[in-house]
C-alpha positions, 0 to 999 in steps of 0.5 A, a space after each residue: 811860277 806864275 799866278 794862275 789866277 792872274 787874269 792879265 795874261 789872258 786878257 792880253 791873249 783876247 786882245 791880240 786874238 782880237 786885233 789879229 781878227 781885225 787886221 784879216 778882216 781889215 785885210 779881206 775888206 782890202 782883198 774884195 775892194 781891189 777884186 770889185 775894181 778889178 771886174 768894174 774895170 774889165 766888165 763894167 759896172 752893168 756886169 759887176 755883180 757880187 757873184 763876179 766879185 766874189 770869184 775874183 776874190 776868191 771866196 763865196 758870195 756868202 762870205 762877201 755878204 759878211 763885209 758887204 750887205 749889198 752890191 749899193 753897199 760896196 759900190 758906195 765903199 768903192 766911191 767913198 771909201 
């Protein structure tokens, strides 16, 4: 019977919790990149807004507001990234 107060099994559960969370987030970073390329393209970079992006991607304009402070902030991610 395992030692329940072996606190490596736990650990290991946090860390793959851990890398599960950052591979989606890695993921959704991804997703909202390949929508805001998809509304440059059609609409141009005038009518590429966060609100446009986010229905694109699928998500609310808050929650894309988590991967990205500002619209600067993602267009630079686009050029950069």
């Amino acid at each position: 019977m395992p030692d329940r107060t072996d606190p490596k099994p736990a650990a290991d559960a946090a860390a793959s919790r851990a890398a599960r969370k950052e591979r989606r987030r890695e993921r959704s970073r991804d997703e909202i990149l390949a929508a805001a390329r998809a509304v440059l393209l059609r609409s141009g970079i005038g009518a590429m807004t966060l609100e446009a992006v986010a229905a694109e991607a699928g998500m609310s304009k808050t929650g894309l507001y988590y991967y990205f402070a500002s619209k600067d902030a993602l267009v630079f991610e686009l050029v950069h990234g």
